[in-house]
N, C-alpha and C positions, 0 to 999 in steps of 0.2 A: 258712693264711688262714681255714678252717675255723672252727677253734679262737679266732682271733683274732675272728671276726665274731660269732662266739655271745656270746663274751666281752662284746662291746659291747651285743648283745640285752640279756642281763641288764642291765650298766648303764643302757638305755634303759628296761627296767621300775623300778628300783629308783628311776626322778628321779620316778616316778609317786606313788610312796609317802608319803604325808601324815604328817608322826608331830604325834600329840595334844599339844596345849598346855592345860594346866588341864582346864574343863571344853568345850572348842570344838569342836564337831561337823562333822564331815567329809563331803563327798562327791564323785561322779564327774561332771562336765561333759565331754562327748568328750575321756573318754581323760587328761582333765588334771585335776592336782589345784584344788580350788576350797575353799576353806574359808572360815566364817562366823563373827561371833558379835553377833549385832544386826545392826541395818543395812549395817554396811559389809562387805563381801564384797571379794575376790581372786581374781585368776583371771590366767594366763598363755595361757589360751586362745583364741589371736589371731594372729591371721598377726604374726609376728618375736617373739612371743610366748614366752619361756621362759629359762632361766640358771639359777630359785630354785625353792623350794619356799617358798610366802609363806602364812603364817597368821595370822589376826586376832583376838585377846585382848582381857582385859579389861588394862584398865592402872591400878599401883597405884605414884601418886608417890613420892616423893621430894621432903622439902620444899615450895617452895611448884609444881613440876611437877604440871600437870593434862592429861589429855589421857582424849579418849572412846574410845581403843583404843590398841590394842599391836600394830605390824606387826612379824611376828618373820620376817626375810627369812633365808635359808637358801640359801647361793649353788652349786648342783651345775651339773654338762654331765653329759647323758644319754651322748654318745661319751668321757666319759671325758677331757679334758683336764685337767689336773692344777692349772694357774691361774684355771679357772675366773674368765674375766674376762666373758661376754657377759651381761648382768641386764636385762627387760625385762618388768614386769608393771603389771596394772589395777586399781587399786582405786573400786570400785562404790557409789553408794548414799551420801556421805558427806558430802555437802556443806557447806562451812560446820563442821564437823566436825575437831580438834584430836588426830591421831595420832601417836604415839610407833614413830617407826621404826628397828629395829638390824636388821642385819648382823650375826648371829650367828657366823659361819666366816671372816669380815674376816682374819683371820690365815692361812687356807688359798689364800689368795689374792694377787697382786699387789699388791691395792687398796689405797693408800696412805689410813690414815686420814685424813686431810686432805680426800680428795676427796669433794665436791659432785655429787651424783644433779642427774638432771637432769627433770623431767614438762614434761607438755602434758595440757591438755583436749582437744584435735582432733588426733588423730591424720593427718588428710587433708592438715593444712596443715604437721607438720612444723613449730613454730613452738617446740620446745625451749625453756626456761627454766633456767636454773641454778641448783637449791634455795641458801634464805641460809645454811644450816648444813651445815657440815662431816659427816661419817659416824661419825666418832669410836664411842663409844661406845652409842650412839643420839643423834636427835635430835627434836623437834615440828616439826610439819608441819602448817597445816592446809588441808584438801583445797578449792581453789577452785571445783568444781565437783564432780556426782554420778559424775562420770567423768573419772579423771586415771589417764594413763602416766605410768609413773615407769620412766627409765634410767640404766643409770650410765653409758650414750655417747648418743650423737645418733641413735638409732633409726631403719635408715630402710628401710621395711617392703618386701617382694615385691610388694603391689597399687601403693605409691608409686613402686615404677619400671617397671613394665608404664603407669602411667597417665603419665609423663615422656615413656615414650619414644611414647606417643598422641600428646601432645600435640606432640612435634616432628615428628612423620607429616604435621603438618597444615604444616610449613615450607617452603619452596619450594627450599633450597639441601638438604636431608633425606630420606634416604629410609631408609624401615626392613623389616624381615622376620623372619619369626618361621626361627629357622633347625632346630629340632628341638625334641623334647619331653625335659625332665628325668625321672630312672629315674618318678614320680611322676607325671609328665603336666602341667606346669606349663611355660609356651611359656618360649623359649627367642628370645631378639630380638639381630639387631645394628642396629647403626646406622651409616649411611655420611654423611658431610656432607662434600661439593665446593663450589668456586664455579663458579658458573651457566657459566661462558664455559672451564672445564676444558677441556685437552687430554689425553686419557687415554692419549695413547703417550707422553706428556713424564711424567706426572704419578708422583708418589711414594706407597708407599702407607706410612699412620700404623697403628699397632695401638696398640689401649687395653683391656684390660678388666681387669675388678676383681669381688670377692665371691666369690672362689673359695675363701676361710673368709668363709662367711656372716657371719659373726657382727663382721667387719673392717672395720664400718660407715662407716667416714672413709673407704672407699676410693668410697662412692657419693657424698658430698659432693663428691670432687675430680672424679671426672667428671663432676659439673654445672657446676663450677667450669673444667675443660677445655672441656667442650661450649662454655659463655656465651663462652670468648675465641675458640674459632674461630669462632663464627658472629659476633661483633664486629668480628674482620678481615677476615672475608669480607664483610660488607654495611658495612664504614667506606669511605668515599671519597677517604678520603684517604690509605690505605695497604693493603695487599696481603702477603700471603706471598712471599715471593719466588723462591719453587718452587713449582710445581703439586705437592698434596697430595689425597689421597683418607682423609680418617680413618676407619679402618673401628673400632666403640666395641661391645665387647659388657658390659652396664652390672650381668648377673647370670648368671654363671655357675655357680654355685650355687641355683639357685631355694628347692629344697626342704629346703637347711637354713637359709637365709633364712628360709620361713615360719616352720619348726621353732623357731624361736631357735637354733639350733647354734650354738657359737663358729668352731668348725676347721673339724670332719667334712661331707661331706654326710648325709642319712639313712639309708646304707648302711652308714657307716663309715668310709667311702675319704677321702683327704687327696688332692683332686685336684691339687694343684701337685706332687704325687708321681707323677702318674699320665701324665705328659707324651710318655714314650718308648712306652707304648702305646697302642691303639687303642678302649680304654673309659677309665672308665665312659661312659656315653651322655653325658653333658654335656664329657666332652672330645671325642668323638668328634666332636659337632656342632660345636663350635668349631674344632676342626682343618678337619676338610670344609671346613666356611665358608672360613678363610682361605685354603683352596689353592684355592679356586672360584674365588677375586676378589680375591687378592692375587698380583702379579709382583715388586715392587721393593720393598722395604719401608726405607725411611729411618729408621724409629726404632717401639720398640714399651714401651710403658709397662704395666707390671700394677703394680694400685692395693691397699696393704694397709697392715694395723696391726699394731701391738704392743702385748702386755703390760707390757712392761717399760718400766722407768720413765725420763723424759726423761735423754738424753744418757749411755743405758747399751744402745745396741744402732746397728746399720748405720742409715742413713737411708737408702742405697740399694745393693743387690746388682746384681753384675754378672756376666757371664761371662767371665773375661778370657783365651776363644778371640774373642772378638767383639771385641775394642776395639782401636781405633790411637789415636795421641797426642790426638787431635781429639777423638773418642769420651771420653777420659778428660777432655779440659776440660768437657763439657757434662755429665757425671756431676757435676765439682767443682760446677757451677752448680747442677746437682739437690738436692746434699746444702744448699747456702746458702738450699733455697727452703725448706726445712721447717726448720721452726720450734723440733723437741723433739729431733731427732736429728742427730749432726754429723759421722759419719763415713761411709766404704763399705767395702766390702768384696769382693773376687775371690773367686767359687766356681761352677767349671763343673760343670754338672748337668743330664744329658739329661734326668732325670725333670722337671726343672720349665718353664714355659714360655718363660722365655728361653733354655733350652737350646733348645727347638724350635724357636723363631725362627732360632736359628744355625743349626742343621743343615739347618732348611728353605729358610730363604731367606738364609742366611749374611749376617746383620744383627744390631744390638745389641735385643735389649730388656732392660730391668732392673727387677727391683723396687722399687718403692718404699714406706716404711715411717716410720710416724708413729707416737707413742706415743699411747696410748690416756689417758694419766692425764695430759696437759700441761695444764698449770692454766688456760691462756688460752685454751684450746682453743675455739671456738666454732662454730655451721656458716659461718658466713661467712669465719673465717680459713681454714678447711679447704676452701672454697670458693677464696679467694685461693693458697692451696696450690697448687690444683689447673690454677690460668691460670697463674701460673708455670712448674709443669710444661712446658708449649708453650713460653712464653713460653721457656724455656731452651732446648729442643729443637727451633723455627725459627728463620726468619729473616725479619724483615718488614721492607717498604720502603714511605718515604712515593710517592703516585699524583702527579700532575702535576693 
């Protein structure tokens, strides 16, 4: 392990590493590479922040191609993942401004040339756009504003879901808590949502969480897209769950390689969905605690994730099959119909991951679930829709009188 973790140090210095483009001047912004050449400047230094090594040139056409710079994106992970799928940086200063941007290592990677980066000017609101041009070879771009993220997924930052799950603190079926600190010191929140008239010795408990590979960003999509359908059946009048449920939601179990930009790892190293049968690193620890404090029955448990790999070439949903009777396997079938990019499942019992722990602990199903990162129609709102299905599969509602 020694051995292994030093290993990863170096790779975490070496994503630091700038290398010179033409005549483009380089320097250090905490710790992250920043590089300039005129006005428009780059930087990955930002909460969700990281994937590339991005540098900005002069750019010299082709025909009648004009553009005022050269974004030479360079796709690395500091922990070392090999598909290097997480990309997530800012370009400064450029407004109005006609940039040429490639994807240099496109081949070291997943990323099917075809796919469409994605920016925003505000980061706060989360309002994703899907660039007109493919990634191909390069393409122009010009920058709507003196500050645009550009992602190759739906980016969705560690202050956007500390501030989520604020805002549903102020709900009245909602209640939340910070349940420990990440190795880093970055809080650690669940979220529990009931209806008001709950009976907590009938009642069922739900498990949900996601980002435990930070960088698996569709999986915070569907738990907003989960959250919005239970609190719709709880406050519609005209229809109910038809079981008392308790959902208990932890929405970032990974904080710190969330801000980090990590794809997989946390900031340590560690592959927390590896890390299940024991009692670290700290951020499983705290979720485990959590769940044994305030769960007894648990009807179903959902962990929210993505994939590299390309639509309709990997499980849409993992399962344990110590965990499952005939029943159990229909509402898997129905899981795999909700997602859009992948079409199969798949049986594989595994103490180290957290639907192993679910079984051993409270001898219940929960499964993974798994969306491709490169599905063309991808948007936050389907992924949103995704994610109300999810329930929608795994209860049972009834219209009220």
């Amino acid at each position: 392990m020694f051995n292994h973790l030093t290993d990863i140090t170096r790779k975490a210095r070496r994503i630091l590493l700038l290398s010179a483009i033409g005549a483009i001047s380089a320097s250090w912004v905490g710790g992250t590479a920043f590089a300039s050449a005129g006005p428009i400047s780059a930087t990955t230094n930002f909460d969700s922040g990281g994937g590339a090594e991005v540098a900005v040139g002069s750019f010299e056409g082709a025909g009648d191609a004009r553009a005022d710079a050269r974004i030479r994106v360079e796709l690395t992970d500091p922990m070392g993942y090999p598909h290097k799928g997480y990309l997530h940086f800012k370009l400064e200063n450029g407004a109005d401004q006609t940039v040429f941007i490639e994807v240099t290592n496109i081949d070291d990677s997943r990323m099917p040339a075809d796919h469409r980066l994605f920016y925003t000017t505000d980061l706060e609101k989360l309002d994703w756009r899907k660039m007109e041009h493919e990634i191909g070879n390069g393409f122009l771009f010009t920058l709507p504003s003196d500050q645009v993220y550009i992602s190759n997924y739906h980016a969705y930052p560690y202050r956007n879901i500390v501030r989520r799950v604020e805002e549903l603190a102020r709900h009245p079926n909602v209640a939340t808590e910070v349940i420990g600190q990440s190795h880093e010191g970055r809080d650690m929140h669940a979220i529990r949502i009931a209806a008001p008239d709950l009976d907590r010795e009938r009642a069922l408990d739900y498990v949900i969480l996601t980002r435990q590979h930070s960088g698996e960003v569709q999986g915070s999509w569907h738990m907003d897209g989960a959250i919005d359908f239970i609190l719709d059946v709880i406050e519609d009048p005209a229809r109910q769950f038809a079981d008392d449920y308790v959902f208990h939601l932890i929405p970032a179990a990974n904080p710190d390689g969330i801000f980090h930009g990590i794809h997989r790892l946390d900031a340590q190293g560690h592959n927390l969905n590896r890390q299940w049968h024991a009692e670290s690193p700290v951020e499983i620890a705290a979720i485990k605690n959590y769940l044994r404090d305030n769960v007894r029955e648990v009807h179903w448990g959902l962990d929210l994730h993505s994939s590299t790999n390309l639509p309709f070439n990997y499980p849409a949903v993992w399962y344990d099959e110590r965990a499952v009777d005939e029943e159990a396997l229909e509402i898997i079938e129905e899981l795999v119909e909700a997602v859009n990019s992948f079409d199969t499942a798949n049986a594989t019992a595994s103490d180290s991951r957290s639907r192993g722990f679910i079984y051993r602990e409270f001898n219940a199903v929960m499964v993974t679930t798994e969306v491709s990162t490169y599905w063309p129609g991808q948007t936050a709102e389907s992924l949103r829709e995704e994610g109300r299905a999810f329930i929608h599969a795994t209860t049972r509602t009834v219209a009220t009188d």
